[in-house]
C-alpha positions in Angstrom: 86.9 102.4 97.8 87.9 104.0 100.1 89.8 102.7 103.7 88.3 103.1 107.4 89.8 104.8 109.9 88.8 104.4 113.6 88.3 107.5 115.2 89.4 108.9 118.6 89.4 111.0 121.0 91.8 112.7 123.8 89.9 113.8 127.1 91.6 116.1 129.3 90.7 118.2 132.4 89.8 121.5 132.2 92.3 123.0 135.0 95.2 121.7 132.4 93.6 124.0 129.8 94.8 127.5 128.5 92.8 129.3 126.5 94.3 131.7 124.0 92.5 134.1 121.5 93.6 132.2 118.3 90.7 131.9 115.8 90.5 127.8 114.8 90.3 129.0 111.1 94.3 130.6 112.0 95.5 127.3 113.2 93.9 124.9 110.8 95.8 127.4 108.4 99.0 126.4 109.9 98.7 122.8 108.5 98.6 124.0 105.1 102.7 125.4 105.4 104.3 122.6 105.0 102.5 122.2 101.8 102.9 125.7 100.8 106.8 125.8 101.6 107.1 122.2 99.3 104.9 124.2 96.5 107.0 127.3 96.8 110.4 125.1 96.3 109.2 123.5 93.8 108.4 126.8 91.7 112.0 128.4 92.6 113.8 124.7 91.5 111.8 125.6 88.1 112.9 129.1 88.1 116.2 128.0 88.7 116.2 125.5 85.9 114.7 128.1 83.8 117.6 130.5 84.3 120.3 128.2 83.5 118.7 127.0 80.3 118.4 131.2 79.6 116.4 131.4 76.8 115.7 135.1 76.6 114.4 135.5 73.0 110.3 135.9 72.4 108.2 134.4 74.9 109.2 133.8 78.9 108.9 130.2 79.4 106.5 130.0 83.1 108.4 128.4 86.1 104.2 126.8 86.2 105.2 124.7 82.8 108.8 124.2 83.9 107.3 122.6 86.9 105.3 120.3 84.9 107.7 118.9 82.7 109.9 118.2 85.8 106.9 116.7 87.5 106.2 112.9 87.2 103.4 110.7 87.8 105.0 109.3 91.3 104.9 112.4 92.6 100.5 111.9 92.6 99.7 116.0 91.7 97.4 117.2 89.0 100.2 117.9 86.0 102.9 115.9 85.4 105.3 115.7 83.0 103.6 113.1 80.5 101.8 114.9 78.1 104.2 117.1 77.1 106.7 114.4 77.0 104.6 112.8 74.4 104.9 116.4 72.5 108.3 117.0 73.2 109.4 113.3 71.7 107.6 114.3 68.4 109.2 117.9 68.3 112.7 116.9 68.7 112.1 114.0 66.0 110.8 116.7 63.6 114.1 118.8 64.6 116.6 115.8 64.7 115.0 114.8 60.6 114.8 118.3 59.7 118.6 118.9 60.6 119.7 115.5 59.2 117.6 115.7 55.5 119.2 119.6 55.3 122.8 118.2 56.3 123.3 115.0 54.8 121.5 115.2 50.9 123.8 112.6 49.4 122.2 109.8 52.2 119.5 107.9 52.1 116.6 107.0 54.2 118.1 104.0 55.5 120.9 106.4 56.7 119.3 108.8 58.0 116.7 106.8 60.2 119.5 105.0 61.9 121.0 108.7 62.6 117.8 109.6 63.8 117.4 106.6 65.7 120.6 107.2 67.5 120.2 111.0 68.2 116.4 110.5 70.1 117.2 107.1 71.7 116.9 106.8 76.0 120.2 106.1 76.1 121.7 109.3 74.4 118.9 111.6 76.3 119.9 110.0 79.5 123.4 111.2 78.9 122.5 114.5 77.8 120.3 114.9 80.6 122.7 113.9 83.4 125.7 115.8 81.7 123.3 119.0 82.5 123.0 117.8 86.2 119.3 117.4 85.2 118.6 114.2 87.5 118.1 117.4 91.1 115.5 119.0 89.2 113.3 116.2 88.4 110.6 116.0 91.3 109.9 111.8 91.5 108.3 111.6 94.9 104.5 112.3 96.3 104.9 115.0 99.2 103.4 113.6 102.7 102.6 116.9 105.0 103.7 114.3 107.8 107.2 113.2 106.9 108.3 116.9 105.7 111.9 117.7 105.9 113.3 120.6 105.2 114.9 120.9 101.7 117.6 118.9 100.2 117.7 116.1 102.4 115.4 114.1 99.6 116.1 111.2 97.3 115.5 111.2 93.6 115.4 108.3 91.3 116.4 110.0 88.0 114.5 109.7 85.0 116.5 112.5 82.9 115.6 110.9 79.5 111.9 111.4 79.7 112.5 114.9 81.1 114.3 116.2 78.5 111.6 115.4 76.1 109.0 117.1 78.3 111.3 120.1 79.0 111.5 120.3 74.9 107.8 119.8 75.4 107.4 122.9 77.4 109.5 125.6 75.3 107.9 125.1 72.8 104.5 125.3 74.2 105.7 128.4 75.6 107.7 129.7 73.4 107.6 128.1 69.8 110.1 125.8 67.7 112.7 128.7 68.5 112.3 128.1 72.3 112.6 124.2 71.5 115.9 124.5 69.1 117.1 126.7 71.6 116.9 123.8 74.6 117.8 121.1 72.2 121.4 123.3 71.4 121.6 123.5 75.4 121.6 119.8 75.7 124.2 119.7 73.1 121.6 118.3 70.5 123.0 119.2 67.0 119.6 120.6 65.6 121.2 123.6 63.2 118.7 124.3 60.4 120.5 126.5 58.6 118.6 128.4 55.8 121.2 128.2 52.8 121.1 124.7 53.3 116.6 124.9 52.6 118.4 126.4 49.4 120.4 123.9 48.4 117.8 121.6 48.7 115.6 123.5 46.7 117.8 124.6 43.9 118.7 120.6 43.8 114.3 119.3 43.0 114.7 122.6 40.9 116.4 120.1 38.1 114.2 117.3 37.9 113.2 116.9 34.7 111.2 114.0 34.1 107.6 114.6 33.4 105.3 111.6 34.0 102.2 112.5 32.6 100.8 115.9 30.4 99.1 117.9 33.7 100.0 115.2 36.1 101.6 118.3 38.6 98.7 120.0 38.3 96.2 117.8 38.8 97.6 116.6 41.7 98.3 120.4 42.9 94.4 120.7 42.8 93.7 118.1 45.1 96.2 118.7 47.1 95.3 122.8 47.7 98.6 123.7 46.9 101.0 124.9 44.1 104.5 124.0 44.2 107.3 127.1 43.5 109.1 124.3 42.7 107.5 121.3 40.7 110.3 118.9 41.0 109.9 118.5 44.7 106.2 117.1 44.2 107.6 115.1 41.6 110.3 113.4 43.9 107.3 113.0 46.3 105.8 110.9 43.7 108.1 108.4 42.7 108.1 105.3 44.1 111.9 103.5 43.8 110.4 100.9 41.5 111.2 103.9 39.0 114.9 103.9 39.2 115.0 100.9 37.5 113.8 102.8 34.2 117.0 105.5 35.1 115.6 108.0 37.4 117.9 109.2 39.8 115.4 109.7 42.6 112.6 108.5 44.4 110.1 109.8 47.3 112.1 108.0 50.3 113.9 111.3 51.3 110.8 113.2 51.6 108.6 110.3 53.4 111.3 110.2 56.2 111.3 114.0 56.4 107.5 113.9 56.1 106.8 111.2 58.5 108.4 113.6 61.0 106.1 116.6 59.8 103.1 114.7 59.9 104.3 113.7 63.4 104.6 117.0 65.0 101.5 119.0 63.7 98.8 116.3 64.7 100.3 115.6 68.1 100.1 119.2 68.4 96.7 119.5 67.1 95.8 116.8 69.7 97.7 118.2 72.5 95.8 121.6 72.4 92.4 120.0 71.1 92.0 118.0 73.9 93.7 119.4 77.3 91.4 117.5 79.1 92.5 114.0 78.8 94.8 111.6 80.2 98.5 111.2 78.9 97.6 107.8 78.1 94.4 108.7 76.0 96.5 111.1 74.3 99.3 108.5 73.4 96.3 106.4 71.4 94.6 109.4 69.7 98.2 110.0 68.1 98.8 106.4 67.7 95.4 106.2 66.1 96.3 109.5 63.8 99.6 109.0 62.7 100.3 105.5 61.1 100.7 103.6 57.6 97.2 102.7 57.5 95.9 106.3 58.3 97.8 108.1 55.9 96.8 105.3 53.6 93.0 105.8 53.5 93.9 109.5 53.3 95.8 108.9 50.2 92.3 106.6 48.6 89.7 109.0 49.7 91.8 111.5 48.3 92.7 110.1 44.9 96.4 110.2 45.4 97.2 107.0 44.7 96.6 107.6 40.9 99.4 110.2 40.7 101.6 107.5 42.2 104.7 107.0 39.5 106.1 103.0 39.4 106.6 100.5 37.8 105.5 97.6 39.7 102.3 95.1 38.5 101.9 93.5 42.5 101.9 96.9 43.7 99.2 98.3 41.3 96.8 94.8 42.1 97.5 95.9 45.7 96.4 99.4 45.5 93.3 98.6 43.7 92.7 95.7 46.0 92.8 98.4 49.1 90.6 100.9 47.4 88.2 98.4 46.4 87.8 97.0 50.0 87.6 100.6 51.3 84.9 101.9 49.0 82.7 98.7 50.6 83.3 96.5 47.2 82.3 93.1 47.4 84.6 92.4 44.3 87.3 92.0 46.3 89.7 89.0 45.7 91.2 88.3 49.0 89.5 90.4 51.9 92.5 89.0 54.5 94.9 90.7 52.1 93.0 93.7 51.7 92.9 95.2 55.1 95.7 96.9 55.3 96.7 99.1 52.9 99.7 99.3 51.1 103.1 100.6 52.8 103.3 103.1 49.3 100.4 104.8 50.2 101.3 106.1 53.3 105.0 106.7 52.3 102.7 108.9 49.5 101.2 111.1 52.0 104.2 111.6 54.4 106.6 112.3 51.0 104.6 115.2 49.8 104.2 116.6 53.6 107.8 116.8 53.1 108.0 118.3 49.8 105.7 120.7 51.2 107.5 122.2 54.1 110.6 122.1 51.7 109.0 124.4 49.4 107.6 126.7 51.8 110.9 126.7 53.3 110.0 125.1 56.5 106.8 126.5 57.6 104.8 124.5 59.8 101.8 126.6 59.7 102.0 126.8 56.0 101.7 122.8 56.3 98.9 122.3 58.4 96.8 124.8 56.5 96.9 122.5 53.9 97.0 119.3 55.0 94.8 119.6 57.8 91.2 119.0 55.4 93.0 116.6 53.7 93.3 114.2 57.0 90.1 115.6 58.1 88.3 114.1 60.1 90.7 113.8 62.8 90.1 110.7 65.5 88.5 112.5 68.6 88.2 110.5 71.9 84.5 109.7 71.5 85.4 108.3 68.1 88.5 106.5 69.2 88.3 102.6 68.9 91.3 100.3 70.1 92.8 97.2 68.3 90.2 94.6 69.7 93.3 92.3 71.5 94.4 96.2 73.7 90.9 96.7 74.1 90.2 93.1 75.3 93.6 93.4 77.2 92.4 96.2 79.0 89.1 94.9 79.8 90.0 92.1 81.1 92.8 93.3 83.1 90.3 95.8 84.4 87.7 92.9 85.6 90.8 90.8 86.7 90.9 88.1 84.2 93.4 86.0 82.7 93.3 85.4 78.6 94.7 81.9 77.5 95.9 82.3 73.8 97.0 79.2 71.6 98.3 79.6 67.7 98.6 77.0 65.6 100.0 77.3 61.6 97.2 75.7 59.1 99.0 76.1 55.5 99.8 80.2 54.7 97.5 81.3 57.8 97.0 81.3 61.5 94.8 80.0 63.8 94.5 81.7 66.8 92.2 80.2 69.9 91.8 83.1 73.1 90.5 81.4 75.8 88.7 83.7 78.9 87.6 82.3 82.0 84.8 84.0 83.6 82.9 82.7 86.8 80.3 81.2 85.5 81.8 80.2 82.0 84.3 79.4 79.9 84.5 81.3 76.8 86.6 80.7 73.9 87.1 83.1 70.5 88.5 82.0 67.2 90.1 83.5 64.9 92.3 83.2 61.0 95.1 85.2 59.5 98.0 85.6 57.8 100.2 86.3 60.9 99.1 85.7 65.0 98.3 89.8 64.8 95.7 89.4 62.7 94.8 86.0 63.7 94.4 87.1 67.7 92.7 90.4 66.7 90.1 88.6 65.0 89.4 85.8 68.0 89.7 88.9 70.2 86.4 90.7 68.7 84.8 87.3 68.7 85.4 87.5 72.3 84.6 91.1 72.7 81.3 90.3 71.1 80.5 87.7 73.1 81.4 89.7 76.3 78.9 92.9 74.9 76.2 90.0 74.8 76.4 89.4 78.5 76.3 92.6 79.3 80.1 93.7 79.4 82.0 96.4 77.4 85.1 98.0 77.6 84.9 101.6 79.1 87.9 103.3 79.9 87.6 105.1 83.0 86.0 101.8 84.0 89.7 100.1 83.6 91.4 102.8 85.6 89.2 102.4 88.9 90.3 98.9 89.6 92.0 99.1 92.7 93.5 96.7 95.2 92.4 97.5 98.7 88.7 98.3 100.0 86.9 98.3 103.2 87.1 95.4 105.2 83.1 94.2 105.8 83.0 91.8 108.7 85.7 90.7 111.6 86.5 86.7 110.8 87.5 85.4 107.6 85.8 82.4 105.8 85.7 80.0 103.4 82.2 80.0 101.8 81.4 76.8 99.1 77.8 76.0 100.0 74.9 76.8 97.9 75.4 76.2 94.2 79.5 76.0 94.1 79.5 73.3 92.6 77.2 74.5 89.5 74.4 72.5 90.6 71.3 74.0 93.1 71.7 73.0 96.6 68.1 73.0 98.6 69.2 71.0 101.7 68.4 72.9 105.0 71.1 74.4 106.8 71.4 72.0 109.6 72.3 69.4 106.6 75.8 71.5 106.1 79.1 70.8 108.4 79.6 73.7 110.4 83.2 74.0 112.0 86.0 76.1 112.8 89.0 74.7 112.6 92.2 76.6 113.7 95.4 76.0 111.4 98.9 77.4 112.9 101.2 79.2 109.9 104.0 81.2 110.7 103.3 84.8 111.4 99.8 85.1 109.8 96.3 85.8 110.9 94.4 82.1 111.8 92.6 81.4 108.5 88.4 80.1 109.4 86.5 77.9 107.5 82.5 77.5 107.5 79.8 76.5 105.8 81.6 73.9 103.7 79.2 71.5 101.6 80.2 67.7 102.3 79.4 67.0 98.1 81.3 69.9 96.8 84.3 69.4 98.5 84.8 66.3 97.5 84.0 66.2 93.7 84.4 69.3 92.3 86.8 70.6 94.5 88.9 67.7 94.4 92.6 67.5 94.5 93.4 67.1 90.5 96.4 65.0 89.4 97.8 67.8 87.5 98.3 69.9 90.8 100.5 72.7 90.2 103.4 73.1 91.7 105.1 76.8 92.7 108.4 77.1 94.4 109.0 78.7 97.5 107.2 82.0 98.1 109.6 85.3 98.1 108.6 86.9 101.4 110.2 89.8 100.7 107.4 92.7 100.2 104.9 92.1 97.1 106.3 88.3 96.3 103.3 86.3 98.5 101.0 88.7 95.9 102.9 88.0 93.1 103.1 83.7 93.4 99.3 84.4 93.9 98.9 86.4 90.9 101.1 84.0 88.9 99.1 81.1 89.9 95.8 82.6 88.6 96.8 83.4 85.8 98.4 79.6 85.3 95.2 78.5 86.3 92.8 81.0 84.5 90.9 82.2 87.8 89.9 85.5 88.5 92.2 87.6 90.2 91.8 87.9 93.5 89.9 91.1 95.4 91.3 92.6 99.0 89.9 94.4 101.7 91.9 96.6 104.0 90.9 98.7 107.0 93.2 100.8 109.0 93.5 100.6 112.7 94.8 103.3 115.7 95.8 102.0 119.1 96.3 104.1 122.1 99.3 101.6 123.4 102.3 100.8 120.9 101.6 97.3 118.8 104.8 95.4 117.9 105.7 94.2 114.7 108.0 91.8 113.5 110.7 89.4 115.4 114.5 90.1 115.5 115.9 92.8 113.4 112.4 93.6 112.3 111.2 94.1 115.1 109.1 97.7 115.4 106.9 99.4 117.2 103.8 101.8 115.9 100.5 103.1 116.5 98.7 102.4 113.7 97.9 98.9 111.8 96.8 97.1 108.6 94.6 94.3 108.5 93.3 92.5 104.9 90.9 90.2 103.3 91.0 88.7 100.9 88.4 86.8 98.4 89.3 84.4 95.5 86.7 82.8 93.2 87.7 79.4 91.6 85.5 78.8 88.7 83.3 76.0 89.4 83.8 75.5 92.3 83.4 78.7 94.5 84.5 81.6 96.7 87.6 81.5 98.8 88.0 83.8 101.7 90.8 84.5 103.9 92.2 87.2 106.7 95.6 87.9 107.3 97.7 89.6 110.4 97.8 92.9 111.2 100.9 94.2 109.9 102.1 98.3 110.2 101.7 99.4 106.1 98.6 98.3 103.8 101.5 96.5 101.4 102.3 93.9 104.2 98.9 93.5 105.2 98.0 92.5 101.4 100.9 90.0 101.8 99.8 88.8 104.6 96.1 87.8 103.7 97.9 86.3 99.9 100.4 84.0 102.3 96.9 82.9 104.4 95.3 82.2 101.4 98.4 80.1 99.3 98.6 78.0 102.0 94.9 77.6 102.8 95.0 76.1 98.8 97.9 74.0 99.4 95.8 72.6 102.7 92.9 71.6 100.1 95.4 70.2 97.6 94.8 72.3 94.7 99.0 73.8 95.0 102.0 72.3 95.9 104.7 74.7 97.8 107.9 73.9 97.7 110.1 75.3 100.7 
């Protein structure tokens, strides 16, 4: 919602006047420059950037998508640098394994993730970053027309780490994996992949000799859509490490953490270019959604992979059929709470012969996709995309600005998980079992979920980004409104029947807080002082901490969180704020509401002071209304 603002108006006589022959088009054009001039800096900082990164081979990376990846989400324009942070994290992962799988063939997967782990990690980027001077590029700050300056007298809180990702982001949506390599080697990232070294590799599979089955390779090569130059790399991709007990020297764990890095790379690029459209945060869950264990498992089932998979391990093969079992829809299946997720093998399957793949066709990408594309077909879309039900009740109840109270308790090898949600009018509770709390909260959380679709609430997700604190303030007094059914119960006295009073109470530097239309009853039975009063200690009065002891004791108590309304004042004379050393003097004012429902007993409602930014104003109405509930007994303050 959006905030009033009084208008006014200047009267002046017309002998003071001068008329000149300026169209009013011209000069409203003239508020535009300081806009433009930011704009056009902006575009040279890129430009700058871009020539001291001077990648001059193929494609010209645009100072547009330079701008972007320097751009973030503080800054409140149209781009910024999140999406293709999100591809430039799974690019350099796919460069950093690549490198790491071609350099290091003796190490194993242990090894080389903790390698990885190290090379991609904040902490390394950050350093990288700020060793290029990369913190004066990065554009952290929205632009206010009204408090321009000219350039370089602006602060920057550097986030170098995430822009290096989105810079590695931006080559190589501009100019390929050669663009990327060719950043990545600017930051001083060791990302060499050096052709003889594919060789090696492949002359190395070229000597595996140990046939599983007659036409196993080919078999597998038809359902796959692909024949191997090389056959022992798809049988490396095959062997579980179960088989090295019997004496073979190898196993797929090589290939799955090359793969896992493949697989990485291509669907977040698919996703990035499907859907340009969507939020960086949508985009984060499509991929999340796309690339994980359980994914590549049911690809591996539907598929038929899992046959071709070469162990020697009895639980593993009961846990395989188990899986495919429960995900052809049988009802011969043993134990469904073991069954629901699939098998960690499976997965490593389908990420090991990615790998052996682009080994084979000597790192090509393209080649990859071609062929594993129909095999994880169909590919989650946004209309299709379903959250874990816990992140989708999360989200739904932080959107609707309720608390979720969650209790687990251990009953023999499972979990018993109890999510309680406090709505209004009711207290609703979900219930669920598994063999960890995941899996025990997930299932009370759909309980919940289904519950909540029964009353008339789902979870929607532009829904959850439209919550917003601060709205128009309807009416001039504040008031504190229990009468009617508050206490649960119908109330059809007349009017006259109710105490009516406004009673003034003093607090230090806040708006008086008015009280009517209190029901004798309710007041004193359901709204009560209880002996379990909680207790808070004293309130931060610094800027956000009356907000955030108010938040915290909602969510102790399970109320809804509460809703403010702010409306912005002008004054023709200068209004003083503050006392002391904080004492200032402005034009322009904040005033807030603000509204808190206890369940079962009613609607709080309080008004705070007028204070000279919407922040201070929120705090203002939150200190009102903390000490309006420590007035009725239901808090305790200590100072």
């Amino acid at each position: 919602m959006l905030n009033e603002k009084a208008q006014t108006h200047v009267h002046m006589p017309p002998e003071l006047l001068v008329s000149i022959e300026v169209p009013i088009t011209v000069l409203k054009s003239s508020y535009l420059l300081p806009s433009l001039i930011h704009r056009l800096e902006s575009l040279m900082l890129a430009s700058q950037l871009r020539e001291e990164i001077a990648f001059t081979t193929g494609s010209q990376i645009s100072s547009s998508l330079i701008l972007e990846a320097i751009t973030t989400l503080r800054c409140s324009e149209s781009f910024s640098m999140e999406r293709l942070e999100l591809l430039g994290d799974s690019v350099l992962k796919y460069a950093v394994s690549c490198h790491l799988f071609l350099k290091y063939p003796k190490k194993h997967e242990g090894q080389l993730s903790a390698r990885r782990s190290w090379v991609v990690c904040n902490s390394t980027l950050h350093k990288l970053g700020t060793d290029r001077s990369l913190q004066g590029y990065i554009r952290d700050g929205a632009f206010d027309p009204r408090r321009w300056v000219a350039p370089g007298q602006r602060s920057i809180r550097p986030v170098p780490s995430d822009c290096v990702e989105a810079l590695i982001g931006a080559y190589y949506v501009g100019g390929g994996l050669n663009a990327a390599l060719h950043l990545m080697k600017w930051f001083g990232i060791d990302v060499e992949l050096e052709p003889s070294l594919v060789d090696e590799a492949i002359a190395t599979a070229s000597l595996r000799t140990y046939i599983p089955k007659a036409n196993e390779i080919e078999i597998l090569e038809s359902k796959i859509g692909y024949e191997f130059s090389v056959k022992g790399l798809l049988l490396e991709a095959i062997t579980h490490a179960t088989e090295q007990e019997l004496g073979v020297g190898y196993c797929y764990q090589r290939l799955e953490f090359l793969g896992d890095s493949v697989l990485d790379v291509l669907i977040t690029w698919h996703l990035y270019q499907s859907h340009r459209d969507i939020d960086p945060g949508e985009l984060t869950d499509l991929r999340s959604a796309s690339v994980n264990n359980e994914s590549f498992a049911q690809v591996a089932v539907r598929r038929n992979l899992q046959q071709h998979l070469q162990h020697c391990s009895g639980l593993l093969l009961g846990q395989i059929k188990e899986y495919a079992k429960y995900l052809s829809g049988s009802d011969d299946v043993p134990n469904p709470l073991q069954s629901t997720k699939g098998p960690k093998a499976l997965g490593d399957l389908v990420e090991s012969i990615a790998g052996a793949i682009l080994i084979d066709t000597k790192l090509n990408l393209n080649e990859v996709w071609r062929i594993f594309k129909p095999l994880l077909s169909p590919i989650v879309t946004p209309d299709k995309l379903e959250l874990p039900p816990l992140r989708e009740l999360n989200e739904l109840c932080d959107s609707l600005g309720y608390f979720i109270k969650e209790k687990c308790t251990n009953k023999g090898e499972l979990v018993h998980a109890e999510l309680r949600l406090q709505m209004i009018d009711v207290l609703l509770v979900g219930e669920g079992c598994g063999r960890n709390k995941k899996a025990a909260k997930g299932q009370a959380a759909a309980q919940l979920l289904k519950n909540l679709e029964k009353r008339g609430i789902s979870y929607s997700r532009s829904n959850s980004k439209r919550r917003k604190q601060g709205a128009d303030l309807v009416g001039v007094s504040s008031s504190l409104n229990m009468g009617g059914d508050a206490c649960g119960q119908s109330n059809n006295k007349d009017s006259s029947e109710l105490i009516k009073f406004h009673k003034k109470q003093k607090t230090t530097g806040m708006q008086l807080c008015t009280r009517t239309s209190i029901a004798n009853n309710c007041l004193e039975n359901a709204c009560k002082p209880k002996l379990d009063t909680p207790v808070i200690k004293s309130i931060n009065m610094k800027k956000g901490g009356p907000r955030s002891s108010l938040y915290e004791l909602c969510k102790r108590l399970q109320w809804p969180m509460p809703s403010f309304e702010s409306k912005e004042q002008r004054s023709r004379f200068p209004i003083i704020f503050g006392e002391g050393s904080e004492r200032r003097e402005g034009f322009n004012s904040f005033i807030s509401s603000i509204s808190l429902h206890i369940p079962n007993c009613g609607v709080m409602e309080c008004r705070g002071d007028h204070r000279a930014d919407k922040k201070s104003s929120l705090d203002s109405a939150a200190l009102v209304m903390l000490h309006e509930l420590q007035r009725q007994g239901k808090l305790i303050i200590h100072d």
